[in-house]
N, C-alpha and C positions, 0 to 999 in steps of 0.2 A: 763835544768838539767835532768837526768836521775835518777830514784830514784828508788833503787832496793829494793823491797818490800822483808824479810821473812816468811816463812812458817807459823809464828801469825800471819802476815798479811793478810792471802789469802780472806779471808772474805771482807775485806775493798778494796784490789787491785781488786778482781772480781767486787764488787759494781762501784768502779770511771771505769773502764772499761764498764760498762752498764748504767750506769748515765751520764744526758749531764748535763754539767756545766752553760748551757744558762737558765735549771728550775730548779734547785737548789743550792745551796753550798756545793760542793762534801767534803768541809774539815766537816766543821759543822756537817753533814750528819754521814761521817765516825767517826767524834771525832780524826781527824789527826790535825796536827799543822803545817801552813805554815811560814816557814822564808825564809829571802831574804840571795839568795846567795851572796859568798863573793868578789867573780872576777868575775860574770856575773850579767844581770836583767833578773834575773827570780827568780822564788820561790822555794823550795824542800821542799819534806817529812821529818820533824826531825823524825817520828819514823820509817822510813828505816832506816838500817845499815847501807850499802852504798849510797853514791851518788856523782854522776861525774856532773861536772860545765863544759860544754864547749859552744865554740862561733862557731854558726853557720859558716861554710866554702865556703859549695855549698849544693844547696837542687837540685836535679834529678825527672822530673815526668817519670814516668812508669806502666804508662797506669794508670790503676786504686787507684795507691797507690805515695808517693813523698818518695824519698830516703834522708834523711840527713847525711850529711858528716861535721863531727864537730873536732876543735882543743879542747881535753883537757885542761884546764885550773887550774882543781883543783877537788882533790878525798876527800870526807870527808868519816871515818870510827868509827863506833862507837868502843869504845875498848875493847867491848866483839869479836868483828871480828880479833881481830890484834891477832897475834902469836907472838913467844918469841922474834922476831925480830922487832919488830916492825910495821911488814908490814902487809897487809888486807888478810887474809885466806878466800877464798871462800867457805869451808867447814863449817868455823866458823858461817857465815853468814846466812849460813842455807836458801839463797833465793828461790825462787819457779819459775818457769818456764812454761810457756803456748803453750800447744798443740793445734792449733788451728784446726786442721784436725779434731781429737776425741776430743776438746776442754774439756780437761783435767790441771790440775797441776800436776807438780813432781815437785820433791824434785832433790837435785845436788847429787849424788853418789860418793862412794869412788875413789879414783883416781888410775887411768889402769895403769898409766907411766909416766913417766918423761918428759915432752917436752926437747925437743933439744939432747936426750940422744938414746932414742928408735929407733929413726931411722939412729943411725951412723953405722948400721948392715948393711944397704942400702949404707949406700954410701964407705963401702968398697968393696965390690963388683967387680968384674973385668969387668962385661960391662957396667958399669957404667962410 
């Protein structure tokens, strides 16, 4: 599962990101709550917003690091996330993002443009 932590989170995502889970109980520790997902076995954070269930595909090594490459399965959203339509708003979500260069968090910003929209400037174009 992928559990995207918000920006109340940042505290407790920094801590299990510096915590090994071999000497202590990173849930216990944070005061997080693990449940079992619904279409995979593994566990997720109930207090992330979001969280994606998917089934490993194919895992890549690359030198120093392993790449996974997964089938979605199933998205859960809490419903402070969802918009009028029902769907998960990133905005809403408020998740936090890591710099690991200047190992920093940001916050998501307001949105530049439309995907699938901003670029039909380009593809009318004559040498294109």
């Amino acid at each position: 599962s992928i559990c995207i932590p918000s920006a109340k989170l940042v505290v407790e995502a920094d801590f299990v990101g510096m915590a090994s889970g071999s000497k202590l109980d990173k849930f216990s520790q944070a005061q997080l709550t693990a449940s079992e997902c619904e279409m995979v076995n593994a566990p997720y954070i109930e207090e992330c917003p979001l969280v994606i269930e998917l089934s490993l595909v194919h895992s890549i090594e690359l030198g120093s690091h392993v790449q996974f490459i997964g089938e979605v399965k199933d998205v859960k959203a809490d419903e402070a996330c969802l918009n009028k339509e029902g769907k998960p708003d990133i905005s809403l979500a408020n998740p936090i993002l890591f710099d690991p260069a200047l190992r920093n968090y940001h916050r998501i910003g307001p949105v530049v443009a439309k995907a699938f929209d901003v670029g039909k400037a380009l593809l009318n174009r004559e040498n294109i």
